[in-house]
C-alpha positions in Angstrom: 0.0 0.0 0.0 0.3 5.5 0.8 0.5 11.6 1.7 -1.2 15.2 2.1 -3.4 16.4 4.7 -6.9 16.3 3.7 -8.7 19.3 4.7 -12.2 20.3 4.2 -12.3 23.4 2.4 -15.7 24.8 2.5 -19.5 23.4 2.6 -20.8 22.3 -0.3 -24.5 23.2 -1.6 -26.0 21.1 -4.2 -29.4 20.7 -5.5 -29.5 17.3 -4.4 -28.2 14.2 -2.1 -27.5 11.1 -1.9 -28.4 10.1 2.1 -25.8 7.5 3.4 -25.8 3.7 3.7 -26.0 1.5 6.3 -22.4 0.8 8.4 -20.6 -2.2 8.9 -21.2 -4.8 11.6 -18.7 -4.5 14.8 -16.2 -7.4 15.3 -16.1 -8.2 19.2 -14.2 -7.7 20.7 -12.6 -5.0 18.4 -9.7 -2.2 20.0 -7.4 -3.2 22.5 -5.6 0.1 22.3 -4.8 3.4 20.6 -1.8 6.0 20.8 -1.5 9.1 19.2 1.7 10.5 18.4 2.4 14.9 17.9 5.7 15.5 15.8 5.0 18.6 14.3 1.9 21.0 13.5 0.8 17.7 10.6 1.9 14.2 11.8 0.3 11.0 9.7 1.7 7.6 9.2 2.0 5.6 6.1 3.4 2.5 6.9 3.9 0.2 9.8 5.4 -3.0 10.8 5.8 -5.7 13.6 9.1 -5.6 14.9 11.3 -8.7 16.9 10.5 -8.0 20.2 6.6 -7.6 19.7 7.1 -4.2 19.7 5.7 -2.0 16.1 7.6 0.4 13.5 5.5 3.3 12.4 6.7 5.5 9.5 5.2 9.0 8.2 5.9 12.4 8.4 5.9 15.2 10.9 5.7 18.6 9.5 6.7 22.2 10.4 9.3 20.9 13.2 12.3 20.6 11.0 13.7 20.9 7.4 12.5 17.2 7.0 9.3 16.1 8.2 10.0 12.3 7.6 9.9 10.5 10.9 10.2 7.1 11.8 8.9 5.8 15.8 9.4 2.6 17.2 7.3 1.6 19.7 6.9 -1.2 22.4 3.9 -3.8 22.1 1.3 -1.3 23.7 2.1 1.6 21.4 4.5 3.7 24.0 7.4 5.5 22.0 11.0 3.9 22.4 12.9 5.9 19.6 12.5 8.1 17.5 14.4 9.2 14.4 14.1 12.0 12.0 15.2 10.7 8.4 15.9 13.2 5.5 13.3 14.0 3.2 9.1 14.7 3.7 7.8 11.5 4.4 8.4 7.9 5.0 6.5 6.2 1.9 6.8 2.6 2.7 8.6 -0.2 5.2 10.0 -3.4 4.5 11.2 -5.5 7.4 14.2 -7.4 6.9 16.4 -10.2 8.9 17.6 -9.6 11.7 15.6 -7.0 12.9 16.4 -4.4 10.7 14.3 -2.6 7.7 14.3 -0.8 4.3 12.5 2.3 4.7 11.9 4.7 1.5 11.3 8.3 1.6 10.7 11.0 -0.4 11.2 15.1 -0.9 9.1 17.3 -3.8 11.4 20.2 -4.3 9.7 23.1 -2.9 7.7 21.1 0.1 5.0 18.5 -0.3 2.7 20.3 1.6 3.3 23.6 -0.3 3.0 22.0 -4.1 0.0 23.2 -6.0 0.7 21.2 -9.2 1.6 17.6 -8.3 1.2 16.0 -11.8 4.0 18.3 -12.6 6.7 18.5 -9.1 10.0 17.2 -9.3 12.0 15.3 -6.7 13.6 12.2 -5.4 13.7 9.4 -3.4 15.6 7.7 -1.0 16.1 3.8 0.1 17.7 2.9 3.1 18.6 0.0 5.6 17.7 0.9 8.9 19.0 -0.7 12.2 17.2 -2.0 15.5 17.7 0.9 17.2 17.0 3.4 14.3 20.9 3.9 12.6 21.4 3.9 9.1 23.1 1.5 7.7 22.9 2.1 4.1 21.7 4.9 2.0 20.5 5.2 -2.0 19.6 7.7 -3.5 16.7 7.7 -6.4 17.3 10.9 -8.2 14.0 12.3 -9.7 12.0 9.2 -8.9 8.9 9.0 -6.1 9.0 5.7 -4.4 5.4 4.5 -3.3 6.0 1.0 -1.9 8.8 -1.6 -1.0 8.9 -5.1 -0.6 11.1 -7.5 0.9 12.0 -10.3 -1.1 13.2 -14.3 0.2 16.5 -13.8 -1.3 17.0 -10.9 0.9 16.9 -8.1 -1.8 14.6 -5.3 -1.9 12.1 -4.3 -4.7 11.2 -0.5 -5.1 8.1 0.7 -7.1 6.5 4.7 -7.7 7.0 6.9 -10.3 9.4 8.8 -12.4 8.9 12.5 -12.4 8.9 13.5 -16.0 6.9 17.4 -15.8 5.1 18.2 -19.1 5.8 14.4 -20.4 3.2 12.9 -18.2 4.2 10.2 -15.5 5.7 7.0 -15.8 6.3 4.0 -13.5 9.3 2.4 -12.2 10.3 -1.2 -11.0 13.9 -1.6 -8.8 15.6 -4.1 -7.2 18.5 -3.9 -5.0 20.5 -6.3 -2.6 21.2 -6.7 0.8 24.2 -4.1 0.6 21.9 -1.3 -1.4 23.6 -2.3 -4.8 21.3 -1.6 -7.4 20.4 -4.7 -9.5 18.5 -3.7 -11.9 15.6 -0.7 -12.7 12.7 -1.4 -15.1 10.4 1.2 -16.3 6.9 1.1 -18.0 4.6 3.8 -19.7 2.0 2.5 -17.4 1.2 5.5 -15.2 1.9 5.9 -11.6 2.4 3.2 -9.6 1.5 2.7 -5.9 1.5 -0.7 -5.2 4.0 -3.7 -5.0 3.0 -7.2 -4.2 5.7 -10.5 -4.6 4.2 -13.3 -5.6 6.1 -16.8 -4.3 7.3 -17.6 -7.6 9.3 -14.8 -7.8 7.1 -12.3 -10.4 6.1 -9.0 -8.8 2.8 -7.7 -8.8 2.7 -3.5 -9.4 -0.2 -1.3 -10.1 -1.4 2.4 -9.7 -3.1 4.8 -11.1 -2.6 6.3 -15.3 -2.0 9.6 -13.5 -0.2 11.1 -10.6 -3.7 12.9 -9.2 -5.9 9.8 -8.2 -9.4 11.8 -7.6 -12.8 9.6 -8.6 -13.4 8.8 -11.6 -10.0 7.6 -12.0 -8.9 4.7 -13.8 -6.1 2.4 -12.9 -3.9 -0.2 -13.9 -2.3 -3.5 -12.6 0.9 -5.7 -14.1 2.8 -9.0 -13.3 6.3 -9.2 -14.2 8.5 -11.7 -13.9 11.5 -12.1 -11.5 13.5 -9.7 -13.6 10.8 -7.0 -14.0 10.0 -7.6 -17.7 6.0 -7.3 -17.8 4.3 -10.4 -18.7 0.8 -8.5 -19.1 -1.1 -5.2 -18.3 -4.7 -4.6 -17.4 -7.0 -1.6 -17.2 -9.4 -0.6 -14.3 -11.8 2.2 -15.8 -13.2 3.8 -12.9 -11.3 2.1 -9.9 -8.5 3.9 -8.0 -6.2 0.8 -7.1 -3.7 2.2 -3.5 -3.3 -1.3 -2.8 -2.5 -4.8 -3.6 -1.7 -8.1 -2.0 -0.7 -11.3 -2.8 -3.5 -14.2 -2.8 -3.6 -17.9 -3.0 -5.4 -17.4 -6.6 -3.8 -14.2 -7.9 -3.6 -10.7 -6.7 -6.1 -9.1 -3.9 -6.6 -5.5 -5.4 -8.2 -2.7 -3.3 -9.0 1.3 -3.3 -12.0 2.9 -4.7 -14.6 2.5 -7.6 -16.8 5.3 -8.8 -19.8 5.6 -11.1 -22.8 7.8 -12.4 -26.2 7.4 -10.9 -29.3 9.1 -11.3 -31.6 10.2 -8.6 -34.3 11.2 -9.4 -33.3 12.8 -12.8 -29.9 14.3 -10.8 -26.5 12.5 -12.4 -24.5 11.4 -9.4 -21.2 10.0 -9.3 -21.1 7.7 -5.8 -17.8 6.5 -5.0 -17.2 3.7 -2.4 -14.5 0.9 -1.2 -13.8 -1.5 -3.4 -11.7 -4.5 -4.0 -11.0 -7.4 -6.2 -9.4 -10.7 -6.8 -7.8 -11.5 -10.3 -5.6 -15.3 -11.1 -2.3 -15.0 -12.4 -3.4 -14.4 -15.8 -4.9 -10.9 -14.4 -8.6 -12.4 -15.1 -11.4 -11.0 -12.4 -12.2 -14.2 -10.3 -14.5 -11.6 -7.8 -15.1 -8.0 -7.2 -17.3 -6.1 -4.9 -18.0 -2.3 -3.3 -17.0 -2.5 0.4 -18.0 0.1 3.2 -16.9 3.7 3.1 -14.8 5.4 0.3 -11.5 4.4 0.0 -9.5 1.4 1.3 -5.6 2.2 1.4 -3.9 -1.1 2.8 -4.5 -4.8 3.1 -3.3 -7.4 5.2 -4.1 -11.2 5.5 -6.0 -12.7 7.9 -5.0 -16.4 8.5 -8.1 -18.9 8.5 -10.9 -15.9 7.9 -9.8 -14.4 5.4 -8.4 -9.9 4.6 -8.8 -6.8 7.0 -8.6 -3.4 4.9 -7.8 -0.3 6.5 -9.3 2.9 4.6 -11.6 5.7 4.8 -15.3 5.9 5.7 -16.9 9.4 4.8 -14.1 11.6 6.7 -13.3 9.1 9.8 -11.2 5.9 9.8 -12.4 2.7 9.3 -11.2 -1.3 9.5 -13.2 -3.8 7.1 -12.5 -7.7 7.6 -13.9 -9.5 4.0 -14.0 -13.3 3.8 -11.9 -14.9 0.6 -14.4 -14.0 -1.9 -14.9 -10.5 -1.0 -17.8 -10.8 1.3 -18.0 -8.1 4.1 -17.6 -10.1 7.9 -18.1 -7.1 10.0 -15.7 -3.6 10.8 -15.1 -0.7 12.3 -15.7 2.9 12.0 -14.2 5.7 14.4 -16.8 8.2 13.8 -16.3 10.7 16.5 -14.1 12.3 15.0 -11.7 13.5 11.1 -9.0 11.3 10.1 -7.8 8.3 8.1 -5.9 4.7 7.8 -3.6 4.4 5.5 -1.5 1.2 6.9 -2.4 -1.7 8.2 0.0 -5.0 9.9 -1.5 -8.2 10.4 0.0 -9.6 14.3 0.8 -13.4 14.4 -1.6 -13.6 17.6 -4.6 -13.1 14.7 -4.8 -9.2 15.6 -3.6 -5.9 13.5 -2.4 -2.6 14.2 -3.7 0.2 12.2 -2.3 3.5 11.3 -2.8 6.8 9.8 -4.5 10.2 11.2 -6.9 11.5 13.5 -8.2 14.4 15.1 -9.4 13.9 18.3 -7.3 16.4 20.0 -8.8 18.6 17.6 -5.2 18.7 16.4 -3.7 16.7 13.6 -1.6 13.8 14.6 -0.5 10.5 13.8 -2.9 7.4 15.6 -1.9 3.9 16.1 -4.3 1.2 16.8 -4.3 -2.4 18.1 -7.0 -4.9 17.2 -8.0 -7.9 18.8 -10.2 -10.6 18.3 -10.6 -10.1 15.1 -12.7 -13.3 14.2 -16.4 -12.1 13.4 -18.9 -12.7 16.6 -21.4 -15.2 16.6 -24.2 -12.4 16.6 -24.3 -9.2 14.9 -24.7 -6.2 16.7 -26.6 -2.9 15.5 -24.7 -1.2 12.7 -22.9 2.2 13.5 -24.3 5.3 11.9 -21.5 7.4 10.9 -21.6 11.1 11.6 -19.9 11.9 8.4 -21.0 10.8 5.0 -19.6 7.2 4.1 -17.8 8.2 1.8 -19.9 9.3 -1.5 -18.8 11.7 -4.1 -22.3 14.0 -4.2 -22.5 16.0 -8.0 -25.6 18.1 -9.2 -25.8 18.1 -13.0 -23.5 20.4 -14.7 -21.6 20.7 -11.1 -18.9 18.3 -11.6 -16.3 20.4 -12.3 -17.0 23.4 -9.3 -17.5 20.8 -7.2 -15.0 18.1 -7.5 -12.2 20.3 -6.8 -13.4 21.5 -3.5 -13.9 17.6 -1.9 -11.0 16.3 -2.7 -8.2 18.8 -1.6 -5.6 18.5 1.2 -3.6 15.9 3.1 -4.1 12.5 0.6 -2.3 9.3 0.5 1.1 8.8 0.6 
């Protein structure tokens, strides 16, 4: 699975709406505990990761403390802070745990600021991959000039595979495949005039999953692609996704587990909506669709397996966080949604004791800062209580005829994805 803050810029009067949808049903029991970390006047995290001693790895970006925001925290197994380092660059993109308790971490700076850059599809930057120690020293540094890593991936040989984008301003965008060994020797760098990718998933036969979407801005309707290559990043195939924004992928006993967001018109009552909600997918290993299905809320940004039940998504619901646990073909088993107050999961980490940890964004403090939560139990109850009923929308797009284009701007601005 990945960043800028989401803010709500004004309220939006159309001529018509779309009420929302039932929620999810509550796994019991569901949180076991949550953290919330300040490192800046913005703090959000990305990516996280288990670590040796039980304890987790949580990488993002604190902003307006230092010249780089990108922050890396390790914590014990109940979420308290044991180190914390600040790496160069705006944010921590993606983790990749690695023997011995160590990890590759990639990061990435837009020249000018992340936060400040008002034309995305046309910054300029680079990247950075390093191998981080147990107690948060570098070991290793690479540097990926002009290139915006979006995900990493640990691989059995012990090398590293690197995906994003190559920043190419007025060209359009174009996606990038690395890999690099244990010592941060580059091996080999593929790229493809597939669009921007975000995702990265190894598959045991050594071909690599990648995907994303054709453009750097990833607003509904969007349409997305996913590829398999083989072990040496030469693409064996390519498929479209009109109207699905694909932020993240995972490898499956059949194929490929794809998941983001799916959009399309409606009319109401002679009004032309667009709704946009969850979504996710399974294609084989030829990239054929064995299942697909809407999910809760709007977005889903990272995916982990569930042993025995089955995938828990972390995402978006409306404008609060939300956890989703589907069964092997898609089928909703219950969920969470935090809807007391703004914010977003953007990584998720499956726990070998059949929990997860969860991380991203919140503003309960009524400031914005990074949240970490544990879940337990996570095996669906034998009843089903009431469903929640979010405060904020779940998650729809809402556009009047001929509004599309005044509107559209205005709901999707601010802190996004990594």
């Amino acid at each position: 699975m990945n960043g800028y803050l989401k803010w709500a810029i004004s309220l939006v009067l159309i001529s018509a709406m779309l009420v929302g949808a039932g929620g999810a049903a509550p796994i019991s029991p569901m949180e076991q505990w949550n953290a919330t970390f300040n490192e800046g006047t913005f703090t959000d995290f990305f990516a996280v990761e288990g670590t040796d001693d039980g304890g987790y790895l949580l990488g993002g970006f604190g902003y307006g403390v230092e010249d780089d925001s990108a922050v890396l925290i390790r914590t014990d197994g109940s979420g308290a802070v044991e180190w914390t380092v600040r790496m160069g660059g705006d944010s921590v993109a993606a983790l990749a745990p690695l023997d011995g308790d160590a990890y590759a971490v990639a990061t990435y700076s837009v020249d000018g600021g992340f936060l400040s850059n008002s034309d995305p599809a046309n910054a300029t930057g680079l990247s950075h991959l390093s191998l981080i120690g147990p107690d948060g020293t570098t070991v290793w540094d690479q540097t990926l000039e002009g290139k915006r890593v979006t995900d990493v991936a640990a691989l059995p040989d012990g090398s590293i595979a690197v995906t994003g984008w190559v920043w190419n301003p007025g060209n359009g965008v174009g996606a990038f495949l690395a890999l690099y060994d244990g010592s941060g020797t580059e091996t080999w760098t593929r790229t493809y005039d597939a669009g921007a990718a975000r995702t990265l998933a190894p598959a045991p036969d050594g071909s690599l999953y990648i995907g994303g979407t054709l453009g750097v801005l990833d607003d509904p309707p969007c349409t997305s692609w996913i590829m398999r290559t083989d072990s040496t990043g030469n693409s064996l195939w390519t498929h479209e996704l009109p109207d699905r924004s694909l932020f993240t992928s995972l490898h499956s006993d059949d194929g490929c587990l794809l998941s983001g967001s799916m959009s399309g018109p409606q009319d109401i009552n002679g009004t032309t909506m667009l709704l946009t909600t969850a979504w996710a997918a399974e294609i084989d290993d030829a990239g054929d669709l064995i299942w697909e299905t809407d999910l809760p809320g709007v977005e889903m940004n990272s995916a982990a397996t569930l042993p025995g039940t089955g995938y828990i998504l972390a995402g978006r619901w409306g404008d609060s966080p939300q956890v989703q646990i589907i069964d092997g073909n898609g089928a909703v088993l219950g969920g969470e949604v935090w809807d007391g107050w703004d914010g977003r999961f953007s990584a998720i980490f499956a726990t070998q004791d059949g929990g997860a940890v969860t991380t991203g964004w919140s503003r309960m403090s009524g400031a914005v800062e990074g949240w970490a939560v544990s879940l337990a139990g996570l095996s669906p109850s034998a009843t089903t209580p009431e469903s929640p009923a979010p405060t904020a929308t779940p998650g729809f797009l809402i556009i009047s005829a001929g509004a599309a284009i005044a509107i559209a701007p205005l709901l999707h601005r601010g802190l996004r994805r990594r």
